[in-house]
C-alpha positions in Angstrom: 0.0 0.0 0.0 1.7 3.6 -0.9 2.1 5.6 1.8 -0.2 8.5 2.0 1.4 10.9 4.2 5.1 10.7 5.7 5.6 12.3 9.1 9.2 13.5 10.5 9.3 12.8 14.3 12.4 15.7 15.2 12.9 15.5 18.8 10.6 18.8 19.5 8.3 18.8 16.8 6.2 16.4 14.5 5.7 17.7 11.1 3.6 16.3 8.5 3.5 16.2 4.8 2.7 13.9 2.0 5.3 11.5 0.4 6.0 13.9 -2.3 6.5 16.7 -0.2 9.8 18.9 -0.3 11.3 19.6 3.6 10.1 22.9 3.4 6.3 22.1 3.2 6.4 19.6 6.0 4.1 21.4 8.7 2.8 21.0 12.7 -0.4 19.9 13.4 -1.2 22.5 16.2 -4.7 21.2 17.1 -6.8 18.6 18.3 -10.4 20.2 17.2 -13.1 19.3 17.7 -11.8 17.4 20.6 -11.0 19.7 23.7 -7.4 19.5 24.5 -7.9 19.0 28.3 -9.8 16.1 27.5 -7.2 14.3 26.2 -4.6 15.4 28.5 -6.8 14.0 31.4 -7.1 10.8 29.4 -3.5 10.3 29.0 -2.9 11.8 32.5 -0.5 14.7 31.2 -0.5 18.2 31.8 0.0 19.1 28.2 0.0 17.1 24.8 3.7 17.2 23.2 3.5 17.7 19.3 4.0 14.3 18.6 0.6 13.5 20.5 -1.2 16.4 19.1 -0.5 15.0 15.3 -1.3 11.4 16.5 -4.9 13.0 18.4 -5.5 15.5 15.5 -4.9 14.6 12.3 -4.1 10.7 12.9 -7.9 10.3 14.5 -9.6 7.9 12.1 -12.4 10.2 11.5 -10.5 12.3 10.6 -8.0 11.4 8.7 -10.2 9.8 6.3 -11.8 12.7 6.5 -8.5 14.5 5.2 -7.5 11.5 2.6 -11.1 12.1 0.9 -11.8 15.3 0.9 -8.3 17.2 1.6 -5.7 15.2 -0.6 -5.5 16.5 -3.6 -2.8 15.8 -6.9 -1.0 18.8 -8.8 1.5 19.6 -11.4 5.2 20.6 -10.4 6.7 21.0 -13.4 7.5 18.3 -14.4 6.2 15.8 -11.3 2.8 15.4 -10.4 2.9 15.9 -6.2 0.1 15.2 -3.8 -1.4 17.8 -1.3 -3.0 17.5 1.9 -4.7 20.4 3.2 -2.7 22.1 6.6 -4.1 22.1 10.0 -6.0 25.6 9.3 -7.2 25.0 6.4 -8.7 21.6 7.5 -10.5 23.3 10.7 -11.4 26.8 8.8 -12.9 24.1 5.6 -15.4 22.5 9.0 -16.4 25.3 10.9 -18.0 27.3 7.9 -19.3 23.6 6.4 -21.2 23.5 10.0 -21.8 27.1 10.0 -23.7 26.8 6.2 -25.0 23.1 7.3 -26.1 23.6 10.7 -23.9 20.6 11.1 -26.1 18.1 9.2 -24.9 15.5 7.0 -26.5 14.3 4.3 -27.2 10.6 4.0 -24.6 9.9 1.7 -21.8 11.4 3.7 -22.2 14.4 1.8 -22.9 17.5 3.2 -26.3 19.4 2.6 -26.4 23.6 2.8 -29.4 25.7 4.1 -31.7 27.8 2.3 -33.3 30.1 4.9 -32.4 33.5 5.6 -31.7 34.2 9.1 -35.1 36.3 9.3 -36.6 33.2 8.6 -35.3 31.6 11.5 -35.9 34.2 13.3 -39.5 34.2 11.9 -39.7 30.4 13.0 -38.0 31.0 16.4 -34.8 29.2 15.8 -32.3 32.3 16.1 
């Protein structure tokens, strides 16, 4: 099986990028959302979550990384090599919250996710502000 992402495991900091990525596009993974932080930290019984365990907790999830494989990988030309993506930590969480926000955080039935058609004076109108 190819390996879809590679991650470098420095002694501070665990950076993430895809196979094809050059060392300069390797990245942290600075967050755990939707998960509070605390929680986990009680649930390993640490204080704080070293970079390594925020990757493994944030990105690694399984929701969420096949989350990120289907809907955040995507292939590109440069130059002359075709190189895969994956989208960074803020651009994965920014990409969710306004899929909620336009959603009202339903899914569809098909994974898929379905927007909203009322105004917010419609809500209003229906008391759901």
């Amino acid at each position: 099986m190819p390996r879809a992402f590679w991650r470098q495991l420095p002694a501070v900091k665990a950076l993430v990028g895809t196979f094809t990525s050059e060392p300069e596009h390797f990245a942290e993974w600075k967050t755990i959302e939707p998960v509070p932080e605390a929680d986990v930290c009680v649930a390993l019984g640490v204080t704080a979550l070293p970079s390594q365990e925020r990757l493994v907790a944030g990105m690694l999830a399984p929701e969420r990384l096949l989350d990120l494989v289907r809907h955040s990988t995507l292939f590109m030309q440069a130059g002359t090599r075709t190189v895969k993506i994956v989208a960074r930590y803020q651009q994965y969480r920014a990409v969710r919250r306004a899929l909620e926000r336009l959603t009202g955080g339903r899914p569809a039935q098909d994974g898929s996710w379905i927007g909203g058609t009322e105004s917010s004076g419609t809500r209003k109108a229906r008391g759901r502000a």
